[in-house]
DSSP file (Angstrom, degrees, kcal/mol; ACC not computed):
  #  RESIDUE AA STRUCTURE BP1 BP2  ACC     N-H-->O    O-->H-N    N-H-->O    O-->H-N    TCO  KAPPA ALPHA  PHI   PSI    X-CA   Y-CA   Z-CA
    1    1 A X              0   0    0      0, 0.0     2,-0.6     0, 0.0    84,-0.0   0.000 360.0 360.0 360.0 151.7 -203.7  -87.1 -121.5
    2    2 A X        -     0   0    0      1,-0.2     3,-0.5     3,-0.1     0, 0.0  -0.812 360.0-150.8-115.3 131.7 -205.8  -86.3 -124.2
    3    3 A X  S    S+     0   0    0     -2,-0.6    -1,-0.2     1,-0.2     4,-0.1   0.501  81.6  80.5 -80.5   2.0 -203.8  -87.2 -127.6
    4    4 A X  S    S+     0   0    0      1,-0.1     2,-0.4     2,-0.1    -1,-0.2   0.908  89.4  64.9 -65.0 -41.3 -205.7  -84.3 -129.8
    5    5 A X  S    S-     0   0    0     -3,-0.5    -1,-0.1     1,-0.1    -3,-0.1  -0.671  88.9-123.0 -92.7 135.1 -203.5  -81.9 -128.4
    6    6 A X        -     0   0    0     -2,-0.4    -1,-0.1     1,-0.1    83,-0.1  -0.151  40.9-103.6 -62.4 158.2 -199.6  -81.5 -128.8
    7    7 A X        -     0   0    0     81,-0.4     2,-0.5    78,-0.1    -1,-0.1  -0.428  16.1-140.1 -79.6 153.1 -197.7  -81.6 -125.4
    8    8 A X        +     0   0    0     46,-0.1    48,-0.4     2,-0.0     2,-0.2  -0.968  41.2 177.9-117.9 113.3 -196.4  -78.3 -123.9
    9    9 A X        -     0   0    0     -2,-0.5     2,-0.4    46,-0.1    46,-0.2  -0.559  25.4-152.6-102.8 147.7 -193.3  -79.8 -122.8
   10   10 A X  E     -A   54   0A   0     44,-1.0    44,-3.4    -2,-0.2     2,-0.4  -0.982  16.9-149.3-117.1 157.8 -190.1  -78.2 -121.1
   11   11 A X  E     +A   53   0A   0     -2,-0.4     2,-0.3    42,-0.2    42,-0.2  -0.890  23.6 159.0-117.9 154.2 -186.8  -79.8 -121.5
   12   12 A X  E     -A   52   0A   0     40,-1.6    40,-2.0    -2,-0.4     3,-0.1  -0.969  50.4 -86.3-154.6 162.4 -183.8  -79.9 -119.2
   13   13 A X  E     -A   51   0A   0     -2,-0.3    38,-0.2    38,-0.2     2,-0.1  -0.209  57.9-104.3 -85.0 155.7 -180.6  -82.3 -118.9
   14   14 A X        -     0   0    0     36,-2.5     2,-0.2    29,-0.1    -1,-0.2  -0.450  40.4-167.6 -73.3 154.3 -181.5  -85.5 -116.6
   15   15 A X    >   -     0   0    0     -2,-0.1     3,-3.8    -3,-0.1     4,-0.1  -0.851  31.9 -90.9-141.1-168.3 -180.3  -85.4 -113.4
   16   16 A X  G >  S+     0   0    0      1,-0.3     3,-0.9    -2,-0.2     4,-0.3   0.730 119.0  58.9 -76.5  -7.2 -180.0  -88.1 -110.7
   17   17 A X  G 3  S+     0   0    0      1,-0.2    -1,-0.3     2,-0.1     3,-0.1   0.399  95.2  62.1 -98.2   6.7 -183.0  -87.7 -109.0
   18   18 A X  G X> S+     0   0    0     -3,-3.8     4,-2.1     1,-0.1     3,-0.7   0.139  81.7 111.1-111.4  33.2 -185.1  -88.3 -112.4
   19   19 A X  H <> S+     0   0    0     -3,-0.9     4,-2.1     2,-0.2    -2,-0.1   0.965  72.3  47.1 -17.0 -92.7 -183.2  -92.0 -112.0
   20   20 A X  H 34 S+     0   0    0     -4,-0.3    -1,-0.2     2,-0.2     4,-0.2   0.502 109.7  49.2 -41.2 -24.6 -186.1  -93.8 -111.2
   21   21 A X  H X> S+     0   0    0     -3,-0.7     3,-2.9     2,-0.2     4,-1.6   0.936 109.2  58.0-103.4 -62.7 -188.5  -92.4 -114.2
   22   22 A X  H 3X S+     0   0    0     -4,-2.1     4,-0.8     1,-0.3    -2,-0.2   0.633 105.6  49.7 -49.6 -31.9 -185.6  -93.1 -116.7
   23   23 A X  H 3X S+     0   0    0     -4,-2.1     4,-2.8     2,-0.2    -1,-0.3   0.769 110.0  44.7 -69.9 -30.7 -185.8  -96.5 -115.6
   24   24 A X  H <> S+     0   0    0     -3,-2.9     4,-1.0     2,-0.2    -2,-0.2   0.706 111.5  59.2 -86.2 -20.9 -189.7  -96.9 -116.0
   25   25 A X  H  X S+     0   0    0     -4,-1.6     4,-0.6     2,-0.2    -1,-0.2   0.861 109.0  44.0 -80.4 -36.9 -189.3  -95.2 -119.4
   26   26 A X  H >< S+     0   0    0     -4,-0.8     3,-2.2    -5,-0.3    -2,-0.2   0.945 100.7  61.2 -77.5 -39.3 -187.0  -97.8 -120.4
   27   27 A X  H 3< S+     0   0    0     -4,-2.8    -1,-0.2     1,-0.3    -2,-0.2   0.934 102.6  62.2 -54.6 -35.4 -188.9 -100.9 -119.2
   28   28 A X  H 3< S+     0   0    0     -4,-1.0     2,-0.3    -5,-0.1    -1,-0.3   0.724  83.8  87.7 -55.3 -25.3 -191.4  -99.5 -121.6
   29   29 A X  S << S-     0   0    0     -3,-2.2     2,-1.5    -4,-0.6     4,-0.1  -0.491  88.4-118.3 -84.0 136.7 -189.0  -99.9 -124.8
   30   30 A X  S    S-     0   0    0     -2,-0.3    -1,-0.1     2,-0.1    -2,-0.1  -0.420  73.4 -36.2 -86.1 104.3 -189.3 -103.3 -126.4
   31   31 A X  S    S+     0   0    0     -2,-1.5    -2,-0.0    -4,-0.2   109,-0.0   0.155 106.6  61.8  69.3 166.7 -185.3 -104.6 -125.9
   32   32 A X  S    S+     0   0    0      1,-0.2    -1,-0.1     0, 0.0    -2,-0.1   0.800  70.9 167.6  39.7  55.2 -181.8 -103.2 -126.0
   33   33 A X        -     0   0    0     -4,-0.1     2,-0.8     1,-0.1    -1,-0.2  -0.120  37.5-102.4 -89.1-175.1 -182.4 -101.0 -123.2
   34   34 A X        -     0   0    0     -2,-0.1    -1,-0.1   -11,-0.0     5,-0.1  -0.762  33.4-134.0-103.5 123.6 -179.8  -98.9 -121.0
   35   35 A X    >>  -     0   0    0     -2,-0.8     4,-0.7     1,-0.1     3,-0.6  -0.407  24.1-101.8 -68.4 147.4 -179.0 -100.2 -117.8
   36   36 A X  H >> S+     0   0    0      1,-0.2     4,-2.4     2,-0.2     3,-1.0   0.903 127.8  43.6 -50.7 -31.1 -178.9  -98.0 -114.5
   37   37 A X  H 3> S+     0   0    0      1,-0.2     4,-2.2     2,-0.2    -1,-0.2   0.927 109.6  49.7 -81.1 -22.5 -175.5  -97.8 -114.5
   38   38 A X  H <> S+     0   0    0     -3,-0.6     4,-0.7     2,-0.2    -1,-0.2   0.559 118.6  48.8 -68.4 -16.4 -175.4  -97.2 -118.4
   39   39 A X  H <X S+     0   0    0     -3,-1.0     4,-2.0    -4,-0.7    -2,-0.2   0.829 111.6  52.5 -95.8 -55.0 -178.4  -94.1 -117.2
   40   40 A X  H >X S+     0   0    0     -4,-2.4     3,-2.9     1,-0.3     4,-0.5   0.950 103.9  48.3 -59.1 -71.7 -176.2  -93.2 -114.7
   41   41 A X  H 3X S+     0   0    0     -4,-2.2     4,-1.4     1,-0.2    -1,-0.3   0.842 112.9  52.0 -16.5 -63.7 -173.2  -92.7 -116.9
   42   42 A X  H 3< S+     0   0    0     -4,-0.7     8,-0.3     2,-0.2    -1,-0.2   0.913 105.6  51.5 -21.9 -55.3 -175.2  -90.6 -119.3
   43   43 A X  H << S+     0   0    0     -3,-2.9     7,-0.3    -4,-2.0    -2,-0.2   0.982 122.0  32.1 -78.8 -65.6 -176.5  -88.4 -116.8
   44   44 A X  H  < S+     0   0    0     -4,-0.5    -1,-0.3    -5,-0.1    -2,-0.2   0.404  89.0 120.2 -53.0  -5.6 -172.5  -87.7 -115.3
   45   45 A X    ><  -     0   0    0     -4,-1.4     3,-1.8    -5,-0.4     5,-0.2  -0.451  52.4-160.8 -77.5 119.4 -170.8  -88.0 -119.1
   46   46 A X  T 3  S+     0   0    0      1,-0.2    -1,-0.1    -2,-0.1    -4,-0.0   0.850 101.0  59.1 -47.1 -43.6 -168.7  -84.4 -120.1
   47   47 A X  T 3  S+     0   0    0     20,-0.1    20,-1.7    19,-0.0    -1,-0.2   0.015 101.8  57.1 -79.1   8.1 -169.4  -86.5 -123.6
   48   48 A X  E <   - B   0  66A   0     -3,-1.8     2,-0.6    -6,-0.2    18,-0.3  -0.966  65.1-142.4-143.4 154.3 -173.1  -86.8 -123.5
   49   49 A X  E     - B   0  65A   0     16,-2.1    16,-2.2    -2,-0.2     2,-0.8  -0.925  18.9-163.5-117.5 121.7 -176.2  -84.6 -123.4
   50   50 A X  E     + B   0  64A   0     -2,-0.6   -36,-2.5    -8,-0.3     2,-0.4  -0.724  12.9 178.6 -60.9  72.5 -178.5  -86.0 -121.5
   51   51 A X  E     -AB  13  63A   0     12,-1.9    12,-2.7    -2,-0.8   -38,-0.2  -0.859  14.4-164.3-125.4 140.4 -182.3  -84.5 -121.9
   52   52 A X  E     -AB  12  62A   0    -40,-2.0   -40,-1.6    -2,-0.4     2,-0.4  -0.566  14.5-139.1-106.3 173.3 -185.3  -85.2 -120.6
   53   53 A X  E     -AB  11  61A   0      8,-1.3     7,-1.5    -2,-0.2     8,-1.2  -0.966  33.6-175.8-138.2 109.7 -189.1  -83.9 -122.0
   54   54 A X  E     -AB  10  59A   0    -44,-3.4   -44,-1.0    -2,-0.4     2,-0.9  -0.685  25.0-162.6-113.5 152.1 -191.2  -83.0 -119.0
   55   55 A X  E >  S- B   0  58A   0      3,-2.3     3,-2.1    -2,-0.3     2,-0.2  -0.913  78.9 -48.0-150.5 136.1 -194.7  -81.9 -118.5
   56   56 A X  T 3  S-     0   0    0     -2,-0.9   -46,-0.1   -48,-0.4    -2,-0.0  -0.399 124.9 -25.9  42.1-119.2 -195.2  -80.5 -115.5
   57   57 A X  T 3  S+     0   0    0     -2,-0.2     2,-0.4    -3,-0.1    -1,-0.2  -0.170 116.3 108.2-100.6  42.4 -193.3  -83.3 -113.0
   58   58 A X  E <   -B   55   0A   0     -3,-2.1    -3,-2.3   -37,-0.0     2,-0.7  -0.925  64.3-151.0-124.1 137.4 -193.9  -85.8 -115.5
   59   59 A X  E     +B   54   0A   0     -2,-0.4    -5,-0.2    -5,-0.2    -2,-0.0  -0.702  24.8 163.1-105.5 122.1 -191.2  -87.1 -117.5
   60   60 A X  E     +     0   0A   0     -7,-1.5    22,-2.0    -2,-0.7    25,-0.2   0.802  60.4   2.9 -52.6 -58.1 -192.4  -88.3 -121.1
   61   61 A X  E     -B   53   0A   0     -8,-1.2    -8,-1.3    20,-0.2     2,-0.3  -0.564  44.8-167.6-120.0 161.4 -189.2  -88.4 -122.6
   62   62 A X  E     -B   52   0A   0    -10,-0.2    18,-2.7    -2,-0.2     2,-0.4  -0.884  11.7-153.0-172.5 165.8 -185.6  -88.2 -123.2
   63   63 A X  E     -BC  51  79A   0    -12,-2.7   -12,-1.9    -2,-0.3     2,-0.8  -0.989   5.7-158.2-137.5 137.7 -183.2  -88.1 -125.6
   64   64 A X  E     -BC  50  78A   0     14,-4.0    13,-2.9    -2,-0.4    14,-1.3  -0.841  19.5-179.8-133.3  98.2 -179.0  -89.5 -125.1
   65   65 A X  E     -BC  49  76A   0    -16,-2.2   -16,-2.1    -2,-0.8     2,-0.3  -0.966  20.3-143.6 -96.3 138.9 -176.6  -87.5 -128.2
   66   66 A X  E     -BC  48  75A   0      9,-1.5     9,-1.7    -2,-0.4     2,-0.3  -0.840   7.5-140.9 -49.8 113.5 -173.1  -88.7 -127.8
   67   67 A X  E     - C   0  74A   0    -20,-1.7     2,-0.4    -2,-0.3     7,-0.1  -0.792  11.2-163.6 -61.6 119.1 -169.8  -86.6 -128.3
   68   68 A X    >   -     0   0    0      5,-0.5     3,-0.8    -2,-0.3     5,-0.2  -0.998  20.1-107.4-125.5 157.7 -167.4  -87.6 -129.6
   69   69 A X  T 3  S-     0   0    0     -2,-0.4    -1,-0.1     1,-0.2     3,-0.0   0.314  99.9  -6.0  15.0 125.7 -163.7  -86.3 -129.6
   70   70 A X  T 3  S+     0   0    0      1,-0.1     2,-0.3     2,-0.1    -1,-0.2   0.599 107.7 121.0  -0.1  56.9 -162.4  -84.8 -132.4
   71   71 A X    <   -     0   0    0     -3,-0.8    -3,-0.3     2,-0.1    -1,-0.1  -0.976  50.3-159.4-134.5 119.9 -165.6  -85.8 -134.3
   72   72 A X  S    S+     0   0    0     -2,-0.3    37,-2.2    35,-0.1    36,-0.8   0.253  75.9  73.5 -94.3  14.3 -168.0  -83.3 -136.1
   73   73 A X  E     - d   0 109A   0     34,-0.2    -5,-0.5    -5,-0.2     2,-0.4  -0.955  69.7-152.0-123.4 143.4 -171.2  -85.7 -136.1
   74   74 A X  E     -Cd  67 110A   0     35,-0.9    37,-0.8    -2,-0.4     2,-0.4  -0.665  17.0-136.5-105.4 158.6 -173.0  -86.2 -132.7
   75   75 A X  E     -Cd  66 111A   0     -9,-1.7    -9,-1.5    -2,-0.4     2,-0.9  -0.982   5.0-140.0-137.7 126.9 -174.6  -89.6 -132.8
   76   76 A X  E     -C   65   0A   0     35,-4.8   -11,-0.2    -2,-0.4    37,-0.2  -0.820  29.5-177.7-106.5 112.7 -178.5  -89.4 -131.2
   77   77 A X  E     +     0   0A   0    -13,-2.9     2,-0.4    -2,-0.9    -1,-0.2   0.934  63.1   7.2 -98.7 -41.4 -178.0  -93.1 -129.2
   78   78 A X  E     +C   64   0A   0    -14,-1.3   -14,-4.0     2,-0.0     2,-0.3  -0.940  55.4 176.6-132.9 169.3 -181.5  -93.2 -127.7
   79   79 A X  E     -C   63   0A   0     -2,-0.4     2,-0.7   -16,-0.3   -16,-0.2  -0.800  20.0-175.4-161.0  99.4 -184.2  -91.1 -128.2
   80   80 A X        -     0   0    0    -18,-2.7     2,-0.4    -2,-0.3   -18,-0.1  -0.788  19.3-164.2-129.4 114.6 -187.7  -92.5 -126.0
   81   81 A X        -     0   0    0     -2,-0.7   -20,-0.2   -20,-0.2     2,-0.1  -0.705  31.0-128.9 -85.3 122.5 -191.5  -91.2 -125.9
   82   82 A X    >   -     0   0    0    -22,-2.0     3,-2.2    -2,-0.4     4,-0.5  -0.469  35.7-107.6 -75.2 160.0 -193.3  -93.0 -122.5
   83   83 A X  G >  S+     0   0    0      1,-0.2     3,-1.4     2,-0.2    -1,-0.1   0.934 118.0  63.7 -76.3 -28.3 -196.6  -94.5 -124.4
   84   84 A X  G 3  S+     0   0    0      1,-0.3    -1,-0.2   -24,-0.1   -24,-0.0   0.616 106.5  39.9 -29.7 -29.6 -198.7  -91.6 -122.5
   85   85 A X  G X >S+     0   0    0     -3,-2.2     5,-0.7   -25,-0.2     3,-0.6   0.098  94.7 107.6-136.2  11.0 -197.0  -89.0 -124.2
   86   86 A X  T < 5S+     0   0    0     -3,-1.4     3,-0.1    -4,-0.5    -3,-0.0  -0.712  73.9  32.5-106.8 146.4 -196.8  -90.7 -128.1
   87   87 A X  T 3 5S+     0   0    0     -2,-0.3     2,-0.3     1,-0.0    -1,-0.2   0.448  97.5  92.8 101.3  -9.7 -198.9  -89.5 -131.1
   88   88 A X  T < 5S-     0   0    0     -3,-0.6     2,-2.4   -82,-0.0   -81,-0.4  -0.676 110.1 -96.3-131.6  73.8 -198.8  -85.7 -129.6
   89   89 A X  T  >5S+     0   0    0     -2,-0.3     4,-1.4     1,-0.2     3,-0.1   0.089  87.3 132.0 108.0  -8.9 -195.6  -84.5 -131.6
   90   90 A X  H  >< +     0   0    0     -2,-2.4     4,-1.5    -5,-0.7    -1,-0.2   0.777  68.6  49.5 -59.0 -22.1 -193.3  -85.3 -128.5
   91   91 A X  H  > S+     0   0    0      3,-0.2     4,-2.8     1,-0.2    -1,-0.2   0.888 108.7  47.2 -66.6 -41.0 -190.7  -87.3 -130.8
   92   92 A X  H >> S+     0   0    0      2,-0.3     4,-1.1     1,-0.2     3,-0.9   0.984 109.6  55.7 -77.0 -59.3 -190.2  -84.9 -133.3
   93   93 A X  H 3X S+     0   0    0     -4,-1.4     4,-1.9     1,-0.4     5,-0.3   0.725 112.0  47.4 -67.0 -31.8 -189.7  -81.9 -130.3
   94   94 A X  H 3X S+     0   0    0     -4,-1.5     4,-1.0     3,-0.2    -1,-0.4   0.783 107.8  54.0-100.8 -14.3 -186.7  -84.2 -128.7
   95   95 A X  H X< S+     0   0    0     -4,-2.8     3,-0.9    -3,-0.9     4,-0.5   0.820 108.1  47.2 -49.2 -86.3 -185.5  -84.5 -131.9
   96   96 A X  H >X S+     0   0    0     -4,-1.1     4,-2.8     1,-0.3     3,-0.8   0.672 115.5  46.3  12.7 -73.2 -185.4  -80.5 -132.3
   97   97 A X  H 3X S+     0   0    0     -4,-1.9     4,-0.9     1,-0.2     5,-0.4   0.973 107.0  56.1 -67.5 -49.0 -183.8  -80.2 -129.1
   98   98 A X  H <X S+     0   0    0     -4,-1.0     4,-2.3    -3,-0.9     5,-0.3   0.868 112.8  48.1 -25.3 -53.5 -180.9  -83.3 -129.9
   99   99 A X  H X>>S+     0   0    0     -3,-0.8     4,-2.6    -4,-0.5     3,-0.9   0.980 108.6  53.4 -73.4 -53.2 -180.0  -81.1 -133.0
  100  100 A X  H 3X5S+     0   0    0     -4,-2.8     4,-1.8     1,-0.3     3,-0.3   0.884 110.9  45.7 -59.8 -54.2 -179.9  -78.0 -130.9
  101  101 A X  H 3X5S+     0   0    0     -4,-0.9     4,-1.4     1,-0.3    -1,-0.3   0.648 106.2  55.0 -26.7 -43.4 -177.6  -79.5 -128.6
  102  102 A X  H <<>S+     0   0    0     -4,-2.3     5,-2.0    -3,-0.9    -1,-0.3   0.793 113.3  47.0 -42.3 -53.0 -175.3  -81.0 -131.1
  103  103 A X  H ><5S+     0   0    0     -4,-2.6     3,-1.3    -3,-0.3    -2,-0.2   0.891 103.8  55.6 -78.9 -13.7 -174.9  -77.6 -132.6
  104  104 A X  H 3<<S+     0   0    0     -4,-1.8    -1,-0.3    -5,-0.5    -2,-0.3   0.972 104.4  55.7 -71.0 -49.2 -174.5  -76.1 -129.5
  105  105 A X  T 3<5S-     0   0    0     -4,-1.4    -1,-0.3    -5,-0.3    -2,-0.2   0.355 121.4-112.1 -67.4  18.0 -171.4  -78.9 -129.1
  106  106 A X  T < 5S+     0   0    0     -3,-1.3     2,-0.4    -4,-0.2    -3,-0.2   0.608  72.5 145.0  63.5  23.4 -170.2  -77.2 -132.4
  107  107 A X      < -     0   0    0     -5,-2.0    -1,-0.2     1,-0.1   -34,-0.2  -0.639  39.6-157.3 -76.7 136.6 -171.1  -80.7 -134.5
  108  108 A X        +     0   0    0    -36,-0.8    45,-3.1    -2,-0.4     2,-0.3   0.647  69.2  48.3 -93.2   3.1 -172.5  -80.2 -138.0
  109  109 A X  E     -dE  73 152A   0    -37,-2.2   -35,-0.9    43,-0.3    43,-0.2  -0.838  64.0-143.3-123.3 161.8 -174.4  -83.8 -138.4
  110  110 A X  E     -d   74   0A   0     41,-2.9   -34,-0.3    -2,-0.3   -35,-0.2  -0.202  23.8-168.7-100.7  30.8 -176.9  -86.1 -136.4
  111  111 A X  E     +d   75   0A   0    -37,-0.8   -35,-4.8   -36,-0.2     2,-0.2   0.374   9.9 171.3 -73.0 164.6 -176.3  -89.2 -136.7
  112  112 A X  E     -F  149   0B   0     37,-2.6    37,-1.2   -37,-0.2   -35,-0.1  -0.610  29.6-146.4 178.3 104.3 -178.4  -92.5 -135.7
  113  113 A X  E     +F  148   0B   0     -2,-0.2     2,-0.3    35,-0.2    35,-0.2  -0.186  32.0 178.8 -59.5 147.1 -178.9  -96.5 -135.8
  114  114 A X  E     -F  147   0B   0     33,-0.8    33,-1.0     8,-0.0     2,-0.7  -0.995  38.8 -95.6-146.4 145.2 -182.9  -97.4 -135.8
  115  115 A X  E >   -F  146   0B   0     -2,-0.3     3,-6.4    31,-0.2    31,-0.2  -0.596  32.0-132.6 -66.5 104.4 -184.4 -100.9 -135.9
  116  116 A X  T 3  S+     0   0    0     29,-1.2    -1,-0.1    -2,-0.7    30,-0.1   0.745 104.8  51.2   0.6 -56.2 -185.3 -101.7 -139.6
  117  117 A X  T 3  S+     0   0    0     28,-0.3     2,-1.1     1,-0.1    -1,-0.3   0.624  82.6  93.0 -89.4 -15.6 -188.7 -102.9 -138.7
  118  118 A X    <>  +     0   0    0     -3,-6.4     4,-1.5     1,-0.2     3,-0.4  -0.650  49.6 170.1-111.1 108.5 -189.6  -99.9 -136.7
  119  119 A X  T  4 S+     0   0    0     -2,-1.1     4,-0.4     1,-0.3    -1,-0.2   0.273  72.7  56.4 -82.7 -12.9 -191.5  -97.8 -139.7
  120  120 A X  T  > S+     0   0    0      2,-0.2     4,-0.6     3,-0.1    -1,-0.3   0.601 108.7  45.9-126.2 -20.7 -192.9  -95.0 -137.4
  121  121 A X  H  > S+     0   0    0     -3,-0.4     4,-2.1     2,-0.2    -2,-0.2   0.748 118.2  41.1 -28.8 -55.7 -189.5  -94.1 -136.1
  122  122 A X  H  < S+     0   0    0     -4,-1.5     4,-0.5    -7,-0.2    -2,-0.2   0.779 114.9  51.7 -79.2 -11.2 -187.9  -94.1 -139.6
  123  123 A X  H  > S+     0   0    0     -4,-0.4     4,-1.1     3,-0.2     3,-0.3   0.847 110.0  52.6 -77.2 -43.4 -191.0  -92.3 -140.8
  124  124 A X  H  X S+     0   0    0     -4,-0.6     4,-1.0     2,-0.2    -2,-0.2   0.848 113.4  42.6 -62.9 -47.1 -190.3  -89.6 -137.6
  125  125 A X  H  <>S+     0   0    0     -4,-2.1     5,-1.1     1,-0.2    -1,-0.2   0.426 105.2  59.8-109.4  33.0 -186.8  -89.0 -138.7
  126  126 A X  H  45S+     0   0    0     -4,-0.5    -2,-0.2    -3,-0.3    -1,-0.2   0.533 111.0  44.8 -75.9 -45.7 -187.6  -88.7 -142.5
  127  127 A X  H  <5S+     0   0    0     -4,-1.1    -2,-0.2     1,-0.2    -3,-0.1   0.979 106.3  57.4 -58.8 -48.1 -189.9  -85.8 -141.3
  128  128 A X  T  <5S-     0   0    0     -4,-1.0    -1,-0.2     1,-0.2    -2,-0.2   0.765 124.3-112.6 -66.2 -13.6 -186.9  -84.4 -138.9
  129  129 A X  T   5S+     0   0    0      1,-0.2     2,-0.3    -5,-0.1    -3,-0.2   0.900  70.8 142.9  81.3  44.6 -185.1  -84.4 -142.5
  130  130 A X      < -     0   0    0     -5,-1.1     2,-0.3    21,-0.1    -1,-0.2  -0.765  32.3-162.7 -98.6 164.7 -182.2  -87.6 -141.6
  131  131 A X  E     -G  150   0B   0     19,-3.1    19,-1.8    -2,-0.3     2,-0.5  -0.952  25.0-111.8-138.5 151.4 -181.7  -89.9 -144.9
  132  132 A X  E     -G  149   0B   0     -2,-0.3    17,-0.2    17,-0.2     3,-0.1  -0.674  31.1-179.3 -94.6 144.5 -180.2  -93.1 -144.4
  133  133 A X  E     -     0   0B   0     15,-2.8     2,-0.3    -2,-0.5    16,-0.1  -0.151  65.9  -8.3-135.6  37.7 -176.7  -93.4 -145.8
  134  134 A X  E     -G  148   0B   0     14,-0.6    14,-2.2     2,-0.0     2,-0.4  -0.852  58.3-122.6 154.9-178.6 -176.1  -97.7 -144.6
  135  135 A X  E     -G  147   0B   0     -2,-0.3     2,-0.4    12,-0.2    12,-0.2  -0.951   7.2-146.1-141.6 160.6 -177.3 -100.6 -142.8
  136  136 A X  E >   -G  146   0B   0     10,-2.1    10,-1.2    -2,-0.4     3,-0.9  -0.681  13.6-146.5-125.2  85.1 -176.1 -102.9 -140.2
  137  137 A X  E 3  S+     0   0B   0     -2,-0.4     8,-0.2     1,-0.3     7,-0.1  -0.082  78.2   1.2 -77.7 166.1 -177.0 -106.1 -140.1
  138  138 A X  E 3  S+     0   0B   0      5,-0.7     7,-0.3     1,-0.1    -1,-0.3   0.787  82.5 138.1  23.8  41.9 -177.5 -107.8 -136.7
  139  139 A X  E <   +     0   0B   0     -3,-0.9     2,-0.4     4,-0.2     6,-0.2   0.585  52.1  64.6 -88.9   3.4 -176.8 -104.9 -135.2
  140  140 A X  E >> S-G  144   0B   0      4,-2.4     3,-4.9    -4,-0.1     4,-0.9  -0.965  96.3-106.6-108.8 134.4 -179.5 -105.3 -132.6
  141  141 A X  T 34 S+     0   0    0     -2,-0.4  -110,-0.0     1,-0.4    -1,-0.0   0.604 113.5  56.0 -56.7 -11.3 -179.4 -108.2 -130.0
  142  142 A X  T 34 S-     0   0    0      2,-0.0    -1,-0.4     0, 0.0    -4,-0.1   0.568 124.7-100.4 -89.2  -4.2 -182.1 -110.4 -131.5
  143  143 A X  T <4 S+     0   0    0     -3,-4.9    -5,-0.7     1,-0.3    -4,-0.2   0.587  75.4 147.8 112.9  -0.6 -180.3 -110.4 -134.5
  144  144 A X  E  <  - G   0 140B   0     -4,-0.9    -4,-2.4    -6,-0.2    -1,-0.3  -0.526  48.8-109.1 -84.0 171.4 -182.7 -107.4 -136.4
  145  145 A X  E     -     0   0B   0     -7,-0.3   -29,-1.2    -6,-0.2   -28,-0.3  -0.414  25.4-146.2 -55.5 129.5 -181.2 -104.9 -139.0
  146  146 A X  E     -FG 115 136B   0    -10,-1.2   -10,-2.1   -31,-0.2     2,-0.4  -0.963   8.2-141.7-131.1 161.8 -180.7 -101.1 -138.2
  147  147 A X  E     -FG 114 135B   0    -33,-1.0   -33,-0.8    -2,-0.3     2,-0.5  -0.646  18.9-135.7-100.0 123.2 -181.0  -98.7 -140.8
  148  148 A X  E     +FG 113 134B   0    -14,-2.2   -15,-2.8    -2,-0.4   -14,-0.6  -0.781  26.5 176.0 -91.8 143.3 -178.4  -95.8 -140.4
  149  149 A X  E     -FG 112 132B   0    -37,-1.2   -37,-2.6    -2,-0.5   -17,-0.2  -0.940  11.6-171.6-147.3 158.6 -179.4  -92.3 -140.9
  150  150 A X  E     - G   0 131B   0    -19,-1.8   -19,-3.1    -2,-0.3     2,-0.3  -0.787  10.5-158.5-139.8 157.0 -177.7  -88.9 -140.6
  151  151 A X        -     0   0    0     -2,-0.2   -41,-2.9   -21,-0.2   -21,-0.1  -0.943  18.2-137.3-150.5 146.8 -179.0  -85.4 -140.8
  152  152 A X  B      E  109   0A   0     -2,-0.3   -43,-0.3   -43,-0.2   -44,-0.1  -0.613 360.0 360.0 -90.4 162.0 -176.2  -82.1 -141.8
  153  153 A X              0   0    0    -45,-3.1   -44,-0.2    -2,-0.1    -1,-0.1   0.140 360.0 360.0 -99.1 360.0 -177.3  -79.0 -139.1
């Protein structure tokens, strides 16, 4: 794929038969990944929307907001660009769609843990207009930092 030009992506909620790519998207993310049964769960959860970022039949992307209950912040719990499809504007476009989905669940915030150390992620939802409002220390399983950040809708 040629990285000069930005993706023309569609998105649509994961379903079970894009199982198998959700899995290969995750072996690509360095630690604290989602298990198939934790993918599966996603995909059936009333309480999450589930979207993937496709171009043509290949899926690039996805993005996992959490519902919760009598809760007006959606929490965006994973958010992954496959390395094919990074550099071409696809992170910032599943952000977009997370926040439209969240408002569509009638939440007015985004909220979202990130690994300290990973600067081109907090740099990505610094564009997307989150601010970090705390930190977590060990909150990742090697023991790194993440930085929490919110954004109002």
């Amino acid at each position: 794929m040629d990285a000069e030009f930005p993706l023309a992506v569609q998105f649509r909620y994961a379903r079970l038969d894009d199982l198998a790519a959700l899995q290969a998207l995750e072996a690509e993310f360095p630690g604290d990944r989602l298990s198939r049964r934790a993918l599966l769960r996603a995909i059936h959860s009333p309480r999450a929307r589930f979207r993937v970022a496709l171009a043509g039949e290949v899926l690039l992307g996805n993005a996992l907001v959490l519902l919760r209950r009598d809760s007006a912040a959606a929490r965006l719990y994973s958010l992954i660009v496959a390395a094919t499809g990074r550099g071409r504007g696809l992170g910032g476009q599943l952000l977009d769609d997370a926040a439209i989905q969240a408002r569509r669940a009638d939440c007015d915030e985004l909220r979202l843990e990130v690994r300290a150390d990973n600067v081109a992620a907090i740099r990505l939802y610094q564009r997307a207009g989150f601010v970090e409002f705390g930190r977590r220390p060990g909150y990742y399983a090697d023991g790194a930092e993440a930085v929490r950040m919110r954004k109002q809708l």
